[in-house]
N, C-alpha and C positions, 0 to 999 in steps of 0.2 A: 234705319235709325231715325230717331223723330225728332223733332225740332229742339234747338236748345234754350232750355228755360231762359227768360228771360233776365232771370236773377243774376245766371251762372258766365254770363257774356262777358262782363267787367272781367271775372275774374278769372280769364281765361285768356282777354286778351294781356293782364297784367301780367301773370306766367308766360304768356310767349314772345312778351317784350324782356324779358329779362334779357336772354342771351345778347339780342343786340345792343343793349344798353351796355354791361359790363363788356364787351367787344369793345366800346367805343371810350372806354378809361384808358387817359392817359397820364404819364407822368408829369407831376405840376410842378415835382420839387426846384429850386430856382437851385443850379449848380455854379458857385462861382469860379472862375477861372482866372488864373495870375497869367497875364501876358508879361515878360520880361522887357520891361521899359529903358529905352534909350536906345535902340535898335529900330526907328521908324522906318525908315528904307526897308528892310527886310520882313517886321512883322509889328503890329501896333494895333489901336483900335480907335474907331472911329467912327461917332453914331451908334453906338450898339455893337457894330462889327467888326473883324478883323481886315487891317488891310496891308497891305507891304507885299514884298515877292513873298515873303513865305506863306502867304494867306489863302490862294489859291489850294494848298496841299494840305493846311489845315482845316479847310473849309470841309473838303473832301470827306476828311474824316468824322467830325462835326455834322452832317448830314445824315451820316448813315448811323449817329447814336441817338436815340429819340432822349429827349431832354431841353430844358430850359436854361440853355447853359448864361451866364451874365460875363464878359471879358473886361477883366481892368490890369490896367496898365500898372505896375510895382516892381523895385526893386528885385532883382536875384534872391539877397538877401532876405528878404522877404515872404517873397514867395514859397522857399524852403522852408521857413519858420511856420506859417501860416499852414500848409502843407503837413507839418509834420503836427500841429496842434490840431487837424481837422478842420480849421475854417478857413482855406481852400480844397473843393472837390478836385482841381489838376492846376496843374504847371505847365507851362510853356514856352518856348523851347526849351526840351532841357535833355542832357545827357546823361548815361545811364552812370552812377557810382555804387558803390557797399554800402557808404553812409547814407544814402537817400534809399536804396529799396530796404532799408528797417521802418522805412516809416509810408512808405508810398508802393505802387507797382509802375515800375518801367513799361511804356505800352510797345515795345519793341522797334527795330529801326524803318521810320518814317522815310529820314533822306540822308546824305549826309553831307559836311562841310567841313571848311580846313581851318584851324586854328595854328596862327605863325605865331613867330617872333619878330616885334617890331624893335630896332634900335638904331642909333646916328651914328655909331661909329663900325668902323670896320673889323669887327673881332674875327678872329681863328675859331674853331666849332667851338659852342658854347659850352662844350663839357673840358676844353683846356683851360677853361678864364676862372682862375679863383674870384668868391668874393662880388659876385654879380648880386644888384637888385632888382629884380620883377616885380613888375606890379600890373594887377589888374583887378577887378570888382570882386567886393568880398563874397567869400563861399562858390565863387568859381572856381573850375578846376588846376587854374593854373599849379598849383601847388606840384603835382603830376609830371610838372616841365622843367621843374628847377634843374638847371645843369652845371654842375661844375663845382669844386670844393666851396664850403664855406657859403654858397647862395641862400639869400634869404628873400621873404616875399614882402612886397609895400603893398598894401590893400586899401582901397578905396571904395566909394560910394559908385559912381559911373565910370564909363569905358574915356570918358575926354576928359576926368581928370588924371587917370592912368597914363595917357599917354602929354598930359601936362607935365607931372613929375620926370618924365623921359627928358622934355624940352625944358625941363629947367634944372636938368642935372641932378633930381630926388633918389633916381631909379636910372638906370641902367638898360633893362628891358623890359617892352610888354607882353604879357602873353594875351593875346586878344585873335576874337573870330577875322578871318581875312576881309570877310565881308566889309570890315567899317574901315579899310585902311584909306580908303581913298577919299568917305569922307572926313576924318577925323585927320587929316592931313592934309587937306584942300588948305591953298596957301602955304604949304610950306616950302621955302623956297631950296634951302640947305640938304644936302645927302641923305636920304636915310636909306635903309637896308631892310628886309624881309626872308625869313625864311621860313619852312613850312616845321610847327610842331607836330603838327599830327592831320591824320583825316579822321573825325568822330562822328556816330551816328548821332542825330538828332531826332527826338521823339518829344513826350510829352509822359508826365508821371501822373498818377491820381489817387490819389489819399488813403489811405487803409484806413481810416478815422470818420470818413466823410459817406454816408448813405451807408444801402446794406450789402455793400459788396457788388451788385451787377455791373455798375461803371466798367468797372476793371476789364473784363472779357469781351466786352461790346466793344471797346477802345482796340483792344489786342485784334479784333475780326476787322473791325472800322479799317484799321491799319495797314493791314494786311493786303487788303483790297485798291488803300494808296498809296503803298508805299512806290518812291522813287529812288535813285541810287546818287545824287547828290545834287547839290545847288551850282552845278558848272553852267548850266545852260544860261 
């Protein structure tokens, strides 16, 4: 075979640079992410990053999905809303319901944790107590919890004004993650009482509205891979 013209060089080296080039595209799109705010101790952000106990096992996940994900801090509230209009690509932490996979995909159970009932006085189970008020942060699932004839729910902005209304006679009971009892009652010097409502899987939802769909499945594999079996340790 005889030499190659000298013309035909360029353009031979620029066809066998293709492949490695388009090899090397990656995803730019910026994904933002709702971290559910007023939970520092266990999950928050900070500098760019997540940090709290729970951060470690979101981290995990988060690593093994290529992306530019952005974490901010916002309400429950919020973050649902935003979520379901597409201008958050996920949620976090968040537990699986009907109302939220119409508009999101549940990326299945991560880890899981205990949500009680906090109150001051000494009730009989709460499904003999007519007339009970619960309160906890709007669009959480307490609704789920309600026990007892006639129970209705007080809803609020944060988990410490929820357990305000308890200490100042508003509500009745809270339904809140166990995780925060101990700070959100630091100081309290008076009786209160705890019991367990549920154990629920915690994950992370991501938007049916937000990119072309690939999130969703990388998240579900991501998961997979870290998933742990609760927040006891």
């Amino acid at each position: 075979m005889g030499r190659i013209p000298h013309w035909l060089a360029p353009v031979l080296i620029y066809f066998l640079t293709i492949p490695s080039l388009s090899g090397a595209v990656t995803d730019k799109t910026v994904y933002p992410v709702g971290v559910f705010e007023g939970i520092p101790r266990e999950i928050g952000v900070e500098n760019g990053s997540l940090v709290g106990r729970f951060a470690d096992i979101y981290r995990c996940v988060f690593d093994r999905v290529e992306g530019n994900f952005q974490f901010i801090e916002m309400p429950l509230a919020r973050i649902l809303f935003q979520l379901e209009k597409g201008e958050l690509a996920i949620g976090l932490p968040l537990v699986q319901t009907a109302d939220r996979d119409q508009y999101a995909d549940f990326g299945g159970r991560l880890f899981q944790t205990e949500y009680v009932y906090l109150f001051l006085e000494q009730y009989p189970p709460l499904r003999q107590v007519s007339g009970l008020r619960y309160a906890f942060v709007r669009r959480f699932i307490g609704n789920q919890f309600l026990q007892g004839d006639k129970a209705s729910a007080v809803m609020v902005a944060e988990w410490k004004q929820a357990v305000d209304m308890v200490k100042l006679g508003r509500a009745d009971v809270v339904v809140l993650p166990a995780v925060l009892i101990d700070h959100l009652m630091a100081g309290y010097e008076k009786p209160f009482y705890v019991r367990t409502a549920a154990w629920v899987d915690l994950s992370l939802y991501v938007s049916h509205r937000f990119g072309a769909g690939r999130l969703a499945p990388e998240f579900r594999r991501a998961i997979r891979d870290c998933e742990s079996y609760d927040d006891r340790e």
